[in-house]
C-alpha positions as a printed Julia matrix, in Angstrom:
72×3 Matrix{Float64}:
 132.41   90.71  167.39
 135.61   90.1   169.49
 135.83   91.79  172.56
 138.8    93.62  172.16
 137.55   95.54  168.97
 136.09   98.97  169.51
 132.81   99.54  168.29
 132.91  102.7   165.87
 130.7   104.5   167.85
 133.18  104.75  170.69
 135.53  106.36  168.14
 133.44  109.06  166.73
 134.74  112.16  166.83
 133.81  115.4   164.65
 136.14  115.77  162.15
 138.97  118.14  161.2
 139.78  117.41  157.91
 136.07  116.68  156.23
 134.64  119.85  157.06
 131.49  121.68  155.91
 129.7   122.91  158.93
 130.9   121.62  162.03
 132.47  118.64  160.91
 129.87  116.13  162.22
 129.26  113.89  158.75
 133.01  113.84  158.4
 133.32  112.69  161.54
 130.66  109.99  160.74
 132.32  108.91  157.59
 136.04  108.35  159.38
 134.55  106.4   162.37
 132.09  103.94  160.35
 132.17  102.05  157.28
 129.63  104.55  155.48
 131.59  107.42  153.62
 131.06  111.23  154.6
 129.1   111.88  151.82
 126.27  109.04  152.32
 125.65  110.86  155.71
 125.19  114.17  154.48
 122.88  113.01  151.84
 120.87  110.82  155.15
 120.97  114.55  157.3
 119.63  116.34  154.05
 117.06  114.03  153.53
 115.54  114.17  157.13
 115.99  117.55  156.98
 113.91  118.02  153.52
 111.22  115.06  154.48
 110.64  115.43  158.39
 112.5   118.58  159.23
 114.34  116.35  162.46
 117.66  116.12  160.9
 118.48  119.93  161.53
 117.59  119.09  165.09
 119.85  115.86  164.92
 122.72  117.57  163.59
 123.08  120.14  165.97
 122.66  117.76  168.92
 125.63  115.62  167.04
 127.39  118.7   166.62
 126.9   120.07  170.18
 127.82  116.15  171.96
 130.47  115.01  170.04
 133.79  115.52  170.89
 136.08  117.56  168.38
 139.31  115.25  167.22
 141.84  117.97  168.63
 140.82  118.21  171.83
 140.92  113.95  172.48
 144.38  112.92  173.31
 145.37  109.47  172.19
């Protein structure tokens, strides 16, 4: 990776468009490669097999910034 690129982590905001509750796996799927709904599926899984993605999703949704309120 070339120094100049951004990582897509440093780009992750929730998302404003994408939107089902809180707009964190929308967010996901416009900052990496892996579409929005690949991450929901992932945060329903955890949720259904270990019960930690309801957890995960509302520390997501809590830490990461909304898109409107990040000026470019």
């Amino acid at each position: 990776m070339k120094m100049n690129e951004r990582n897509w982590l440093q780009n992750l905001t929730r998302s404003n468009t994408d939107k089902w509750i809180g707009g964190v796996c929308g967010g996901l799927g416009e900052s990496s490669p892996v579409p929005a709904w690949a991450w929901r599926l992932l945060f329903v899984t955890l949720v259904l097999c270990f019960g930690t993605g309801v957890l995960l999703y509302i520390l997501l949704w809590i830490f990461v910034p909304d898109k409107s309120t990040i000026q470019e």
